[in-house]
C-alpha positions in Angstrom: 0.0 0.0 0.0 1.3 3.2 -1.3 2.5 6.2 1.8 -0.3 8.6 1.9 1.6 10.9 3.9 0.2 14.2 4.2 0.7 17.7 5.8 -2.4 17.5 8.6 0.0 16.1 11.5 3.6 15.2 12.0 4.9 13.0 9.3 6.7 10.7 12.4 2.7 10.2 13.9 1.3 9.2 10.5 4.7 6.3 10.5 4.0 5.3 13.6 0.0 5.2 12.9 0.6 3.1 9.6 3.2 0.6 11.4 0.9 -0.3 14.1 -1.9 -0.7 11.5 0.5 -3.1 9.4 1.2 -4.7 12.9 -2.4 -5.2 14.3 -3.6 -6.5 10.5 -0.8 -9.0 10.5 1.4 -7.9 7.7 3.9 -8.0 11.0 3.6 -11.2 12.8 4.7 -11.4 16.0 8.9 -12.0 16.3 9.2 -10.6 12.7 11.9 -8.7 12.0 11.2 -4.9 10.4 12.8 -3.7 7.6 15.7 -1.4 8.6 15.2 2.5 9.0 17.2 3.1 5.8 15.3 0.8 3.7 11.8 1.9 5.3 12.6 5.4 5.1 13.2 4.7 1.2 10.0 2.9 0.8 8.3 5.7 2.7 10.5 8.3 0.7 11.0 10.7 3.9 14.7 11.5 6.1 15.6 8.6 7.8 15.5 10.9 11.0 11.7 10.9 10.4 11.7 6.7 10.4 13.9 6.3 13.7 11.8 8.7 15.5 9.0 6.5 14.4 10.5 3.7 15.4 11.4 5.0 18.5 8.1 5.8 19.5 6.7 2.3 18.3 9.4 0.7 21.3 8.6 3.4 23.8 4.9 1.7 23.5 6.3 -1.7 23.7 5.1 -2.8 20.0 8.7 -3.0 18.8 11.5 -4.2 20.6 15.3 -3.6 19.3 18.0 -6.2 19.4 21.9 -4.9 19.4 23.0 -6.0 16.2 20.1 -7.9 14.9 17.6 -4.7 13.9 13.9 -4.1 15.3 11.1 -6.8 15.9 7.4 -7.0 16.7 6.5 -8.0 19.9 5.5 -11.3 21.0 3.0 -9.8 23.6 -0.5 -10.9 21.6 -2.4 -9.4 24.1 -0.9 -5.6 23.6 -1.3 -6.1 19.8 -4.7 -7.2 20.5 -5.4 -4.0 23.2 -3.7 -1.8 20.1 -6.0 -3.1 17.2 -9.1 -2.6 20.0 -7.4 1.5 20.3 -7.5 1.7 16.5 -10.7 0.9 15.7 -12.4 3.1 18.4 -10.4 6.1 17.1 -11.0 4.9 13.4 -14.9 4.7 14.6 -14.4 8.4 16.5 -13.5 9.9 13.5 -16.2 8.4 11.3 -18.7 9.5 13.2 -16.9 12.8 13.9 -17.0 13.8 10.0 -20.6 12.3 10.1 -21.3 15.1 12.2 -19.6 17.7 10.3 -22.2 16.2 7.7 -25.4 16.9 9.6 -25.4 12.9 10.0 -26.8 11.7 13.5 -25.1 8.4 15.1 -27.8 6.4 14.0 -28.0 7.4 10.0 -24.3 6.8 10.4 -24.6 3.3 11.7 -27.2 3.0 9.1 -25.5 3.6 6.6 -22.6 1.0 7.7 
């Protein structure tokens, strides 16, 4: 999936927001090994700065652990993955019905229209 990166928050955030998604979908098992900051900040096509930031953040949360030499991993800890996806969708579900109500859209057309 292409980077959709856009101007409307930090460009770090919107990493760090698109990581755990590929995390808590399972593009990232748990154990797997990420691709390095160089070859992510490539893909991504921002400073590398920007993708260790990112990365930092994702281990200060506990979703990606580092190993010395070895590069950065997803965490074996199901349950946090599990607690993350359950964070995502209720924000993903805040928004919806936030910009339903920009619309004029009441909670129930919106769940409606689901």
């Amino acid at each position: 999936m292409p980077w959709n990166l856009d101007s409307d928050k930090p460009i770090f955030i919107q990493i760090v927001e698109r990581i755990e998604s590929d995390i808590v979908s399972g593009k990232y098992a748990p154990g797997d090994k990420l691709p390095t900051v160089r070859d992510l900040a490539v893909e991504a096509a921002v400073n590398p700065n920007t993708m260790q930031k990112a990365y930092g953040e994702l281990e200060k949360i506990g979703l990606v652990y580092s190993q010395r030499t070895s590069g950065r991993f997803v965490t074996d800890d199901k349950s946090l993955i599990e607690k993350t996806r359950k964070e995502l969708a209720k924000r993903s579900a805040a928004e919806f019905l936030a910009k339903m109500k920009e619309l004029g859209i009441s909670k129930e057309e919106a769940v409606k229209l689901l």
